[in-house]
Structures are given as C-alpha cells and as structure tokens.
Residue frames as a rotation matrix with the C-alpha (Angstrom) as fourth column:
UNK 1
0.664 0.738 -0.123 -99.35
0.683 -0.531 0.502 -109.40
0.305 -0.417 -0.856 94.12
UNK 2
-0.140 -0.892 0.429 -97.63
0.326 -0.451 -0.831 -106.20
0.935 0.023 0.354 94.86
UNK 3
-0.200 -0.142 -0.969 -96.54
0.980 -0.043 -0.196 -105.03
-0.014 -0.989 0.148 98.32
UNK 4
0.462 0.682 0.567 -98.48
0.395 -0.730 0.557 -102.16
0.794 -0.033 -0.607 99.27
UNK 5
-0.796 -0.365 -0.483 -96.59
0.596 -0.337 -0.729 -100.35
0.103 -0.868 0.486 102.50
UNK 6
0.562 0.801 0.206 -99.25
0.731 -0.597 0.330 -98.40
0.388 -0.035 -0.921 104.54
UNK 7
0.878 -0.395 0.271 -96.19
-0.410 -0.912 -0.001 -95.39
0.248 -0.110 -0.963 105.49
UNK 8
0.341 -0.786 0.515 -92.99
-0.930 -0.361 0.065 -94.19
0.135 -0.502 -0.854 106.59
UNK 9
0.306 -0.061 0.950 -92.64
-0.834 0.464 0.298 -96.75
-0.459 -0.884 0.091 109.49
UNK 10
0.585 0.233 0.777 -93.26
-0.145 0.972 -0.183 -100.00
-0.798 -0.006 0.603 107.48
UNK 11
0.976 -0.159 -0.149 -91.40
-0.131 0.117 -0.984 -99.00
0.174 0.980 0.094 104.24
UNK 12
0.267 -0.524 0.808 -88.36
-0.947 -0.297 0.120 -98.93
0.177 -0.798 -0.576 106.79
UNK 13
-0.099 0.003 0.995 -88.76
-0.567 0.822 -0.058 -102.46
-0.818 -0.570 -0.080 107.82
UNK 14
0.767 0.611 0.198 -88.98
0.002 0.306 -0.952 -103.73
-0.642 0.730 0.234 104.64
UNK 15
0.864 -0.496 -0.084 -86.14
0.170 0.445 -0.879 -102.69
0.474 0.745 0.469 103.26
UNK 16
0.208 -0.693 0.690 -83.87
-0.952 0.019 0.306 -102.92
-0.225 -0.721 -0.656 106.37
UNK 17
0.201 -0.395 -0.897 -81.84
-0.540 0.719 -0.437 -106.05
0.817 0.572 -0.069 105.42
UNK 18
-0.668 -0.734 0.120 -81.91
-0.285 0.103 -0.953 -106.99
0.687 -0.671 -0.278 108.79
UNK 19
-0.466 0.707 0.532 -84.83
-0.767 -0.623 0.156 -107.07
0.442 -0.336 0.832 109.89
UNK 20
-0.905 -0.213 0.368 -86.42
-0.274 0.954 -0.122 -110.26
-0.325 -0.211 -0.922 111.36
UNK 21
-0.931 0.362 -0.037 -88.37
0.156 0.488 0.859 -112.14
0.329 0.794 -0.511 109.68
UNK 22
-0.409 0.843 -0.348 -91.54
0.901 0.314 -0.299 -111.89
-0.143 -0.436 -0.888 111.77
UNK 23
-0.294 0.439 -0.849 -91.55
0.343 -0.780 -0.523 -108.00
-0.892 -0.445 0.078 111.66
UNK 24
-0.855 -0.326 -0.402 -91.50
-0.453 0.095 0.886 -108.55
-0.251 0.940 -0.229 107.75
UNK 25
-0.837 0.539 -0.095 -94.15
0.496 0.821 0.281 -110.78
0.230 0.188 -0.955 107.95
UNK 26
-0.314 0.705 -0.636 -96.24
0.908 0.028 -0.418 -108.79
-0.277 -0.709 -0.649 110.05
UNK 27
-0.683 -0.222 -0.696 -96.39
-0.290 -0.793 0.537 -106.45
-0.670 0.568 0.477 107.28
UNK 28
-0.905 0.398 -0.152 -98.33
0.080 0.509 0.857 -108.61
0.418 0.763 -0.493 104.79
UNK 29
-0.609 0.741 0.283 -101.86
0.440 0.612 -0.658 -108.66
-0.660 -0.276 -0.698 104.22
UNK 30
0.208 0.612 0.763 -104.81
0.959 -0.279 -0.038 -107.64
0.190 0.740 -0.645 102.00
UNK 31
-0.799 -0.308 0.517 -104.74
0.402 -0.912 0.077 -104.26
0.448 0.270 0.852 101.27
UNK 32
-0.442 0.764 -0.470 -107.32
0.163 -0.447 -0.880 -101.72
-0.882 -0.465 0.073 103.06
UNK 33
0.082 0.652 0.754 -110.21
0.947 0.184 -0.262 -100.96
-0.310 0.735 -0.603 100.32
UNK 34
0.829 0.330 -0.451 -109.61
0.187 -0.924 -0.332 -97.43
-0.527 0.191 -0.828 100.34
UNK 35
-0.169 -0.986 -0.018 -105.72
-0.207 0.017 0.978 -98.31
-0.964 0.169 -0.207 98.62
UNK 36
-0.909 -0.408 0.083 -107.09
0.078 0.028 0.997 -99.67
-0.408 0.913 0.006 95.52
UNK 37
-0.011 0.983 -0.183 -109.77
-0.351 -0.176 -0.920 -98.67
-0.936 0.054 0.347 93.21
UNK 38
-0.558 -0.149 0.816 -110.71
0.511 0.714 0.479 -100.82
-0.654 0.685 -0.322 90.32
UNK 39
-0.197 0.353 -0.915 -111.52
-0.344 -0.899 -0.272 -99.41
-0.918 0.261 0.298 86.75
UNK 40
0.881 0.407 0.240 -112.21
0.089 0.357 -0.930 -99.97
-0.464 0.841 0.279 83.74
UNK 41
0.082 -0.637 -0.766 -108.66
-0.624 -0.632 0.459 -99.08
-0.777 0.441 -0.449 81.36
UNK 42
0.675 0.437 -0.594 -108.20
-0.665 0.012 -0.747 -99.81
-0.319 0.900 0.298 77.80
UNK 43
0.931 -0.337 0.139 -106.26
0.364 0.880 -0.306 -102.91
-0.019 0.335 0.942 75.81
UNK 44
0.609 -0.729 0.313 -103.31
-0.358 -0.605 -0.712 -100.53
0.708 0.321 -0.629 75.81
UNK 45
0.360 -0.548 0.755 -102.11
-0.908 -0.021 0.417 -101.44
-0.213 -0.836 -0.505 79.16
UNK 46
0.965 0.228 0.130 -102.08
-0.131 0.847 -0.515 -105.37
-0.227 0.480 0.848 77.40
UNK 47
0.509 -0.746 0.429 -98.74
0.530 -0.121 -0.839 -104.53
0.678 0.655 0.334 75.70
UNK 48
0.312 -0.711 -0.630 -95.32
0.752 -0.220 0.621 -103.34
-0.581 -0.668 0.466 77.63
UNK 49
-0.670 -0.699 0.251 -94.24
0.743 -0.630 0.228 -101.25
-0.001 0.339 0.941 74.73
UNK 50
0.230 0.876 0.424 -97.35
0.636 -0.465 0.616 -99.15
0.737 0.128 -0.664 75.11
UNK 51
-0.235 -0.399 -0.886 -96.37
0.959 -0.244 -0.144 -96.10
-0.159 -0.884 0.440 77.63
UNK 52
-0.735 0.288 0.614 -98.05
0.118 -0.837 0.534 -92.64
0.667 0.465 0.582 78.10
UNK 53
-0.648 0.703 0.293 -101.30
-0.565 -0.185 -0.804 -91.37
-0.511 -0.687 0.517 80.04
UNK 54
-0.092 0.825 -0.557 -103.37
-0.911 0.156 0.381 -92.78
0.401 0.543 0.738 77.18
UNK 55
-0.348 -0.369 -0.862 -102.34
-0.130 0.929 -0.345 -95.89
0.928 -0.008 -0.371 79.39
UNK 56
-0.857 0.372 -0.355 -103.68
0.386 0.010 -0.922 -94.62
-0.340 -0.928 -0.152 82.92
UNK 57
-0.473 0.879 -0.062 -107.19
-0.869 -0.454 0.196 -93.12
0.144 0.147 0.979 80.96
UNK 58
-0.477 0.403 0.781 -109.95
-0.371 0.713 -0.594 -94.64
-0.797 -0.574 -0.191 82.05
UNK 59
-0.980 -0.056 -0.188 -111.91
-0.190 0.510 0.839 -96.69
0.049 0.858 -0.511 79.61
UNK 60
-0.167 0.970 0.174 -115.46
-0.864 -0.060 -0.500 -97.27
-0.474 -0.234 0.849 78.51
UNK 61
0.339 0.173 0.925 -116.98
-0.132 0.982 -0.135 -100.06
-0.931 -0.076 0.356 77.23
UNK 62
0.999 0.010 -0.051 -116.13
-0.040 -0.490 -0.871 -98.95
-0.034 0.872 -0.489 73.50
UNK 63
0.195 -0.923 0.331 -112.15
-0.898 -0.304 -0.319 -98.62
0.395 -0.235 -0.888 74.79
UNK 64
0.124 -0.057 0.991 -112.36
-0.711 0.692 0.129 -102.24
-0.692 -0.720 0.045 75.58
UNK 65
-0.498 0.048 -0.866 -112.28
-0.865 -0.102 0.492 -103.07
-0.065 0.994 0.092 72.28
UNK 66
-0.899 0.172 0.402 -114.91
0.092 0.973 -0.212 -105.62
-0.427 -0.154 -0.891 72.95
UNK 67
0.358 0.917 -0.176 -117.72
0.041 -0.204 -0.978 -103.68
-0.933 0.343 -0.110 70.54
C-alpha cells in the first residue's frame, strides 16, 4: 500500500530520520476518499515495459480486453 502524505507538515516527519517512532506512526491510515479515485485503465498498465499516457487513459469496457 503506498504512503499517501496529506502536506508539507507530514512529508517532513516522514522523512526526518529521526523522528520518533510514534509521530511516524501517527501518520498512517486509510486514505481520505477524496485522495483516490478508482477507474477503469487498460491491460497496458499489466506490463512494466509499457510507459506513456496511453498508460494513464482511461479505459472502457472494450480497452479491457475482456470483449
């Protein structure tokens, strides 16, 4: 799961090698809903050597290559 930071403040603490361990912690959790939006995107993304926008287009069902 990737670490979302929600600004400035927290991206700070995070990568302050020092930091203690609790204020680290007290970073973690689910993500607000308005951080990620879920889509549809095509078999391209499937494959690492695959790189370009045709990789962030969204996808229909047809671009799923499940028809």
């Amino acid at each position: 799961m990737p670490v979302m930071l929600r600004d400035d403040v927290a991206r700070s603490i995070w990568l302050d090698g020092g930091a203690h361990l609790d204020d680290v912690a007290g970073l973690l959790g689910p993500a607000p809903d308005e951080y990620l939006v879920p889509r549809r995107v095509s078999r391209l993304v499937s494959n690492a050597r695959n790189e370009g926008p045709d990789c962030l287009a969204e996808a229909g069902v047809e671009g799923l290559g499940l028809v």
